[in-house]
Structures are given as C-alpha cells and as structure tokens.
C-alpha atoms as one frame of an Amber mdcrd trajectory, in Angstrom:
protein
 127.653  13.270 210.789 130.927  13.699 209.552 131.798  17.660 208.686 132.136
  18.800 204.572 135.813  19.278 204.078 136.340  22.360 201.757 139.725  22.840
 199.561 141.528  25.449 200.868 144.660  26.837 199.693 147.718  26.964 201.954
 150.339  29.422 202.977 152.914  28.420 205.267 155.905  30.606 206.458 159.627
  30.445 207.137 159.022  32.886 210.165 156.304  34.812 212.469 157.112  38.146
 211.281 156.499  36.987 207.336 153.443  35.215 208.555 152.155  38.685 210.119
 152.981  40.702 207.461 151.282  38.029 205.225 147.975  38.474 207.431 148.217
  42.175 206.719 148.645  42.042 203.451 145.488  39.987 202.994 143.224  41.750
 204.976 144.251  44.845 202.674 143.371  42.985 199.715 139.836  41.712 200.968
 140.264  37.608 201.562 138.689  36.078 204.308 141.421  33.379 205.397 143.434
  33.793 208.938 146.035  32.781 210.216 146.062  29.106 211.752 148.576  26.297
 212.971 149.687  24.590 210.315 147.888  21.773 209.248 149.026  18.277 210.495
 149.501  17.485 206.841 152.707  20.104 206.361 155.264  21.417 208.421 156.814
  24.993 208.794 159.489  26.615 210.258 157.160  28.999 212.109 153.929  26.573
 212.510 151.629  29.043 211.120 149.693  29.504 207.987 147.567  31.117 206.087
 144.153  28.979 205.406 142.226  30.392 202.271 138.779  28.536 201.870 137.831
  28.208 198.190 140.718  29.789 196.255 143.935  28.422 194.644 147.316  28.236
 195.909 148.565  30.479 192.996 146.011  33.527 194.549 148.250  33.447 197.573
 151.555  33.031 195.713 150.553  36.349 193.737 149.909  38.810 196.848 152.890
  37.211 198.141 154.715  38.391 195.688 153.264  41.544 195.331 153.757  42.612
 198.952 157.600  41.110 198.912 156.752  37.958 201.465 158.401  35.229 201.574
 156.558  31.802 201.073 157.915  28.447 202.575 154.868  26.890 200.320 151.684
  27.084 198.900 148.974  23.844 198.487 145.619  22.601 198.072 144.083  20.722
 201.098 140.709  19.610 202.053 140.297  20.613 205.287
C-alpha cells in the first residue's frame, strides 16, 4: 500500500549555519517541521531543509524574515 503523500512546504538554505539558525527560530515559534536533506526534487547549496507538513511556503518565508535568515527558496511538495 502505497504511503499518503502530504504537501509540505519547503525551506532550503544557501548554508548550514542559516539552516541552524532557521531550526532555532522555528522551534521558538512552535512548528513541528525539522530539518531534512533536501528533497530529490530541489537542490541547495547546503543540502538541507526545512520540511513543514501542512502549511504554506509563505509561513516559512515570514519567520524567515522576521528572524533575518536567509532563504535560497521556499515551495510546495507532496512528500
């Protein structure tokens, strides 16, 4: 049986430390994403990102902001 893909927004980073700082960041502000390998569908200059089940890529655009992070990008994926 073939596993229920779920859309999940996506963070990815230009480096490890803004990665980090992102995963900080979002355990402050209560989501319950992590930090992963970036999906085979992107590519980053780090190879991590952020995988948030169930919300929008413009949810992880705004703590970005708010906390000063840079983004490489921000999408929609089932995964």
């Amino acid at each position: 049986m073939a596993r229920q893909k779920v859309k999940t927004a996506v963070a990815s980073f230009h480096t490890t430390t803004d990665a980090l700082a992102f995963k900080q960041a979002a355990v402050r502000e209560g989501l319950r994403g992590r930090l992963a390998p970036i999906p085979r569908q992107l590519s980053a200059g780090c190879g991590m990102a952020w995988l948030e089940p169930g919300a929008a890529p413009a949810q992880l655009e705004a703590l970005a902001q708010r906390s000063d992070i840079e983004l490489e990008q921000t999408v929609e994926l089932d995964l």
